[in-house]
C-alpha positions in Angstrom: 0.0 0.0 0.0 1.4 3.4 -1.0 1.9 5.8 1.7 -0.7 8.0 0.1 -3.2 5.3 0.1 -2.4 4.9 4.5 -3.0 8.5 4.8 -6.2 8.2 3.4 -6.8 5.5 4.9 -6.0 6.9 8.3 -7.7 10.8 7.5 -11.4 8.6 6.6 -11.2 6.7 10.1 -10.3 9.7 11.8 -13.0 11.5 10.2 -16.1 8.1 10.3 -14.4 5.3 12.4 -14.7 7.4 15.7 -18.3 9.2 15.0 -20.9 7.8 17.2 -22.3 4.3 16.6 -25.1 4.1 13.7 -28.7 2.1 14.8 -28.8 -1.7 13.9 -31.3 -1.5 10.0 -31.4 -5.4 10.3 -33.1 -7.4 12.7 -35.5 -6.8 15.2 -35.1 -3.9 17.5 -36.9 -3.6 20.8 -38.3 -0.2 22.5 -39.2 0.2 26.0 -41.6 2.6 27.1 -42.2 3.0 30.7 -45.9 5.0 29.4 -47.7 4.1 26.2 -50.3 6.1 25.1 -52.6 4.5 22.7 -54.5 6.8 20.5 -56.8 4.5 19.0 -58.2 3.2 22.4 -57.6 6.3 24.0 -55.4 4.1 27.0 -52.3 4.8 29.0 -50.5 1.6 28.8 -47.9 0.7 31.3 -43.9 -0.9 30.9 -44.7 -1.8 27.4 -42.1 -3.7 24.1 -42.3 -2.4 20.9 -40.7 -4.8 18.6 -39.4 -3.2 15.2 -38.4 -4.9 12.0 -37.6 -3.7 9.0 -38.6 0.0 9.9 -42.0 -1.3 10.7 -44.0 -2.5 14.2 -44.1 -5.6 14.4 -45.9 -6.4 18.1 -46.7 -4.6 20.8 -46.6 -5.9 24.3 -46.2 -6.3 28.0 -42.5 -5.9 29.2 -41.3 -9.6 30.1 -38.6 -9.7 32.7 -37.5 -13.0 31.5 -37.2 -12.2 28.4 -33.8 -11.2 26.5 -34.0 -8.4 24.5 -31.5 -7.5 22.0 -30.9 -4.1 20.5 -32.4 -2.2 23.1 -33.8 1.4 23.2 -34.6 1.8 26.9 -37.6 4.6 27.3 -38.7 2.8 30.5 -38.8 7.0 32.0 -40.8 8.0 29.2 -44.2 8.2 28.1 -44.1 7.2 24.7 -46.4 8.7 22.0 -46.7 7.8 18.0 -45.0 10.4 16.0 -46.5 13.6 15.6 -48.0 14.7 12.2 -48.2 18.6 11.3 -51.1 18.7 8.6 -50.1 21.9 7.5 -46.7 23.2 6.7 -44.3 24.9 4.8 -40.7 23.2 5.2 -39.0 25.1 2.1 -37.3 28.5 2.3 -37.4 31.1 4.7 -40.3 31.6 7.4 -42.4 34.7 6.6 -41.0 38.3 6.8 -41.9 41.8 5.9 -41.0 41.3 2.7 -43.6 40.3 0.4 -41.1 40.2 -2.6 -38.7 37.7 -0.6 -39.5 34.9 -2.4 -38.2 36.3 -5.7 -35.0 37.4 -3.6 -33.2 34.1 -3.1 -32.1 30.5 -5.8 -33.8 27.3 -5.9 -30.5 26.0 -4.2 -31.2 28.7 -1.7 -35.0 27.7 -0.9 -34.2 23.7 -0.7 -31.2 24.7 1.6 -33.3 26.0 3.9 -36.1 23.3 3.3 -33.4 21.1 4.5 -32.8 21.9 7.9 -36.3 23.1 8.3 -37.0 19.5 8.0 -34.2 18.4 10.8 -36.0 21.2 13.0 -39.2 19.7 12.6 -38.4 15.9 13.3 -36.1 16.9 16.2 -39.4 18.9 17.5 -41.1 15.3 17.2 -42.8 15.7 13.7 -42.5 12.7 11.7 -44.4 13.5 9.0 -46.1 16.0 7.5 -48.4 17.4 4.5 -46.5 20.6 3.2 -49.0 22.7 1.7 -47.0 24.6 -0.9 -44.5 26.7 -2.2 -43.6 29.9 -4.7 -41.0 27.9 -6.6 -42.7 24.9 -7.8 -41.6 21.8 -7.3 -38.7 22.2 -4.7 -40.6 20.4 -1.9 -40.9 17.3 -4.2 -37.1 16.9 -4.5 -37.1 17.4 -1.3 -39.4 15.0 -0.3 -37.7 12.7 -2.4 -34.0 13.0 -0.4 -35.9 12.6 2.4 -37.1 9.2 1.3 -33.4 8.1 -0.4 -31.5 9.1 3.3 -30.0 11.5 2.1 -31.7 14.7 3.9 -32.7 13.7 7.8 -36.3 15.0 8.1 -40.0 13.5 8.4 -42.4 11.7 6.2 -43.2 14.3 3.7 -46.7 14.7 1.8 -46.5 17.4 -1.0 -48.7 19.9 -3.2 -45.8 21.0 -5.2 -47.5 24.6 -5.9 -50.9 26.4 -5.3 -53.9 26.3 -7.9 -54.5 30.1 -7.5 -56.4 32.4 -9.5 -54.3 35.1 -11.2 -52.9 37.8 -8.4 -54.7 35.0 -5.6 -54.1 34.1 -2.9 -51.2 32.1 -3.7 -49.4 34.4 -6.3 -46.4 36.3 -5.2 -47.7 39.9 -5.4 -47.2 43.6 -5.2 -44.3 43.4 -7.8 -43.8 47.3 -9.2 -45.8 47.6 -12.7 -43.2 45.7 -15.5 -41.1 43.7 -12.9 -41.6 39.5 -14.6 -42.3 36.7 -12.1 -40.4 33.5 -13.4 -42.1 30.5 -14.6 -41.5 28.6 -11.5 -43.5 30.7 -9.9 -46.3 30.8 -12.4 -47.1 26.7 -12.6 -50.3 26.9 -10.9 -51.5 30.0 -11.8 -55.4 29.2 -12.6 -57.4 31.4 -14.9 -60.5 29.5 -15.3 -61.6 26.0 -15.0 -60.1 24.0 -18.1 -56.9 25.7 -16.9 -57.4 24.1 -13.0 -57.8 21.0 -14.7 -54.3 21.6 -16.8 -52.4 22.5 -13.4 -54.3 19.7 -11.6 -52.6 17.1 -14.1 -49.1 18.9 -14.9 -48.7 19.0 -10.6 -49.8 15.2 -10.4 -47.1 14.3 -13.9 -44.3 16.0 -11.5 -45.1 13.9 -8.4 -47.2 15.5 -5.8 -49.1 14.0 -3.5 -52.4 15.9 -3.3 -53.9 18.9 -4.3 -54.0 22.5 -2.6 -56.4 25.2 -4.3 -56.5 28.5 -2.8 -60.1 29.1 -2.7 -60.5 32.5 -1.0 -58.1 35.4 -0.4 -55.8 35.0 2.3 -54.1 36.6 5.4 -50.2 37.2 4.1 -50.9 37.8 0.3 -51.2 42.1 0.3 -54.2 42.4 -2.1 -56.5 39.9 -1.4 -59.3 39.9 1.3 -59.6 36.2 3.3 -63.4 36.5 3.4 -63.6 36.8 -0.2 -63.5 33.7 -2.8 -60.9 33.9 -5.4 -62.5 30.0 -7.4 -66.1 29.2 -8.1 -67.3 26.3 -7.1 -67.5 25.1 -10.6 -63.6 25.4 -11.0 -63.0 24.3 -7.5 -64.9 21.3 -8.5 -62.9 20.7 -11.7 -59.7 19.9 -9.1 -61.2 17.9 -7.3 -62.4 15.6 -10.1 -59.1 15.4 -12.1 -57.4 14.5 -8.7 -59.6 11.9 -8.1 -58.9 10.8 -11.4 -55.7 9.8 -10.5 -55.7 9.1 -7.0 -55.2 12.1 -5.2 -57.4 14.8 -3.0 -57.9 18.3 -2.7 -57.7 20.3 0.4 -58.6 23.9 0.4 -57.4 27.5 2.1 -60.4 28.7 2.8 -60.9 31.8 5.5 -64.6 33.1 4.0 -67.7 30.7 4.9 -68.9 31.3 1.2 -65.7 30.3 0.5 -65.3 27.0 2.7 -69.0 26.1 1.9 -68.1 26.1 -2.1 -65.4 24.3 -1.3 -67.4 21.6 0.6 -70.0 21.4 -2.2 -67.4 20.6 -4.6 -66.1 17.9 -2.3 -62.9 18.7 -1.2 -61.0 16.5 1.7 -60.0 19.3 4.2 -60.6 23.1 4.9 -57.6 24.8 6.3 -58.0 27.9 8.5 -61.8 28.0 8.2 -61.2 31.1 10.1 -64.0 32.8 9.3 -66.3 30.0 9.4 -70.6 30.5 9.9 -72.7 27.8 11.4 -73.7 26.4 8.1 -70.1 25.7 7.4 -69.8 24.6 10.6 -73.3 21.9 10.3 -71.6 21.2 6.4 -67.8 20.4 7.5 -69.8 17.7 10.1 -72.4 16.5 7.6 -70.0 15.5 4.5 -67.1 14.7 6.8 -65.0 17.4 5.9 -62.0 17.9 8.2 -61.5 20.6 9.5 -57.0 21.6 9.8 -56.9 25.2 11.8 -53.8 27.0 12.8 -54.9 28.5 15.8 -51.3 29.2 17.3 -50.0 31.5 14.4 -52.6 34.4 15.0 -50.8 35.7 18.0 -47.2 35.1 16.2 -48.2 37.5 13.9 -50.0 40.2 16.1 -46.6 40.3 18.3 -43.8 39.6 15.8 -45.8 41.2 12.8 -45.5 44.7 15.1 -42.4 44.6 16.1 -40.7 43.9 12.9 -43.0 46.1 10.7 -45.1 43.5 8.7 -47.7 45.4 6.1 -50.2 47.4 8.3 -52.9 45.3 5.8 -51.5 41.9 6.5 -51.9 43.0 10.6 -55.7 44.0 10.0 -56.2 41.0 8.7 -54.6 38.9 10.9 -56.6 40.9 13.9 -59.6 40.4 11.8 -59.9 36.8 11.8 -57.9 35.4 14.6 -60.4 35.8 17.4 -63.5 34.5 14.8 -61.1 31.6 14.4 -60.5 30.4 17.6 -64.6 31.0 17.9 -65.5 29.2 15.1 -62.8 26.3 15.8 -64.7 26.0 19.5 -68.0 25.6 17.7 -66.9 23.0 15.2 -65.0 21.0 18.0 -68.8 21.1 20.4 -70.7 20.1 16.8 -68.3 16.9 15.9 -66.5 18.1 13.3 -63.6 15.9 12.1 -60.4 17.9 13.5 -56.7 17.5 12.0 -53.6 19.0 13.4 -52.2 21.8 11.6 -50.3 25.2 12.1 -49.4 26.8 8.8 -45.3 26.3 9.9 -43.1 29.1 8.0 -45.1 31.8 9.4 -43.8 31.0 12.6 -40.2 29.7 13.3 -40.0 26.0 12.2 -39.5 23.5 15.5 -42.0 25.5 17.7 -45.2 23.2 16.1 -46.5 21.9 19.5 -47.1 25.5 20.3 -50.5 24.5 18.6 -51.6 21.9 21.1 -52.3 24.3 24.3 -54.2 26.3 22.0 -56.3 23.7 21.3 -57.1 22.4 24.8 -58.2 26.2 25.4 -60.5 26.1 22.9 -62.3 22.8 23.5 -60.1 19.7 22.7 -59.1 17.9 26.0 -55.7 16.5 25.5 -56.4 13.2 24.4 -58.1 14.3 21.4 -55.4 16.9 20.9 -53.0 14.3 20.7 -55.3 12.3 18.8 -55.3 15.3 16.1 -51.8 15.5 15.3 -51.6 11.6 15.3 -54.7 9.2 14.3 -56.7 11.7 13.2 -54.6 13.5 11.0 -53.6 10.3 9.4 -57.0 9.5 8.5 -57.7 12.9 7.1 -55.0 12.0 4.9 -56.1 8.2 4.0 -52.5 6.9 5.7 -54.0 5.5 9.3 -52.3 2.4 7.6 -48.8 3.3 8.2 -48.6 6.5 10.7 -50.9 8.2 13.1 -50.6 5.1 15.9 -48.7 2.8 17.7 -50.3 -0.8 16.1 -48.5 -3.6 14.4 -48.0 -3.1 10.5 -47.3 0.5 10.9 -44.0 2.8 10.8 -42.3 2.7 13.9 -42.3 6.5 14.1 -42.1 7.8 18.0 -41.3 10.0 20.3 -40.6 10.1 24.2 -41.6 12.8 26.5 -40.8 13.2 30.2 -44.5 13.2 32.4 -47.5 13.4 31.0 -48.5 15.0 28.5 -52.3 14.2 29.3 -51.8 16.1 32.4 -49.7 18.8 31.0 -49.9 19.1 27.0 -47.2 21.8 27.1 -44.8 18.9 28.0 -44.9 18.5 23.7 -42.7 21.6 23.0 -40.1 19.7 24.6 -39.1 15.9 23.0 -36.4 14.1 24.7 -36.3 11.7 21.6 -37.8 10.8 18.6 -38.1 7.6 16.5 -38.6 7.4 12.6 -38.9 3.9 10.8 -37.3 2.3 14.0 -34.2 4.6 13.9 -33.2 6.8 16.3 -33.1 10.5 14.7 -33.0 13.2 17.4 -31.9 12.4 21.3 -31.7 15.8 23.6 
């Protein structure tokens, strides 16, 4: 061996040989949780073995004494929970500023960058997976999706839109550009005009990979121009995404702040409402009749009120924000009293990306108890998504995605802003 060859050698064991141990892929694994909390029969389980193979659960059971256990993760102080699912985020670039031209301001290389370790942020914050709910730049959440799945970027499950189906200068346009200035094609791909052209976008968005559908079907809170209470789709063209999804095995979920809005959106039979913040009774009795679920970000209102100020935000996109917080949190107490079907959600990239669990104390103020808070950013949003067979629970045949918390978080839901560990596909991926 050239001497070359031995100071390579010795420079890559230097460098990998001394790094901390990698988990065991191959075998079965065992986890011990002192606390279990199942969210499907809504019980605190006691000293309980998960057995993982193959990044999947494979039994769940009573600790045995007796028994040998090898490849051990020992969470016998912990109450254990599934991971968490955020139903509504926005992992790629930079959270939301005063700028309303930022977007325009930065590369694709830039925006995935950040995307990047916006996804470490969120699984080390206990996130597993989530449905990210769109971006400017088209597209950059599926690659990033995809290097999530390959290994080669550490983050969680990822469920993508790719870009919004917006009317022109909607809700999901970057706007208030000076007269002249061009907004790149990127930018542009799901720009909707009228309803043969929703039916393009639907298709080209599907061709390029994304797993569902987000049409923008009222104005919204951080776009300067638009009004959340007015609708920027008819139901006709609303309806037009739904069918050409369905077509080919995805769903639509809609932002939605107005009730006519929401209610159009329900008539033309989309899966989820987000926000819903300015939501009437008859949206309310609708969202409960057909099933709709209902994904409202709660937290971010008083992000924006205090940070908004302080760093100048556009006097309109504060009015707005006062405008509907308070009717949100109203509205969200009504629908959780009238049944509706609740999913997790909190609009992340407004607010810095890690602080998700934020969410949950709102929600136990406004009606959930903490059981079915839990159960909203687990089971539930699973089954608003159509994946309760691989996430959203602790049950044999599904991903071992977990996380460990110290007490209880029944008893104090607060505990969730701080994770001691998290488990994804049986691998360990954040330890405090």
């Amino acid at each position: 061996m050239s001497l070359i060859r031995i100071f390579i050698t010795f420079i890559f064991f230097i460098i990998f040989g001394c790094s901390e141990p990698q988990e065991n892929n191959s075998g079965v694994s065992y986890i011990r949780a002192g606390k279990l909390i199942d969210v499907i029969k809504e019980q605190v389980l006691t000293d309980q073995i998960i057995s993982v193979e193959n990044e999947r659960i494979i039994d769940v059971t009573s600790f045995d004494s007796t028994e040998s256990y090898g490849n051990l993760i020992d969470w016998s102080d912990y109450t254990v929970l599934p991971g968490l699912i955020d139903g509504h985020s926005h992992l790629i670039g930079d959270i939301q500023s005063e700028d309303v031209l930022a977007p325009l301001k930065v590369t694709t290389e830039y925006d995935y960058k950040l995307g990047a370790e916006n996804a470490k942020k969120t699984i080390d914050a206990g996130f597993t997976s989530v449905i990210d709910l769109g971006t400017y730049r088209a597209y950059v959440d599926v690659k990033l999706r995809n290097d999530i799945n390959a290994g080669i970027v550490v983050g969680p499950r990822m469920y993508v839109s790719g870009a919004y189906i917006t009317a022109p200068g909607g809700g999901g346009e970057v706007v208030g550009l000076d007269y002249g200035v061009e907004i790149p094609p990127e930018f542009k791909e799901g720009v909707s005009a009228n309803e043969s052209e929703v039916r393009t976008n639907v298709n080209k968005l599907i061709d390029h990979g994304v797993d569902l559908i987000k049409v923008i079907a009222t104005g919204a809170v951080l776009t300067v121009g638009t009004e959340p209470g007015e609708p920027e789709f008819t139901e006709a063209e609303i309806r037009a995404a739904v069918e050409e999804a369905a077509k080919r095995g995805r769903y639509v979920t809609a932002h939605a702040h107005g009730a006519e809005g929401i209610k159009m959106a329900i008539r033309a039979g989309v899966r989820s409402i987000q926000h819903g913040s300015l939501m009437d009774d008859d949206a309310i009795r609708m969202m409960q009749e057909n099933g709709t679920w209902l994904v409202a970000d709660i937290y971010n209102g008083d992000y924006i009120d205090e940070v908004g100020t302080a760093e100048g935000w556009p006097e309109e996109t504060l009015r707005k924000n006062r405008e509907t917080t308070d009717m949100q949190r109203a509205g969200f107490e009504k629908a959780v009293k009238a049944g509706v079907h609740i999913a997790f959600g909190t609009d992340s990239g407004v607010y810095p990306h890690g602080n998700n669990a934020k969410q949950f104390s709102y929600m136990v103020r406004h009606g959930l108890p903490p059981m079915q808070a839990i159960k909203s950013a687990t089971i539930w949003s699973a089954q608003s998504m159509s994946l309760e067979n691989d996430i959203g629970s602790l049950d044999t045949g599904k991903f071992a995605d977990m996380i460990a918390v110290k007490g209880d978080p029944l008893d104090d839901i607060t505990l969730l802003e701080n994770i001691q560990a998290v488990i994804k596909g049986g691998q360990k991926v954040f330890k405090n």
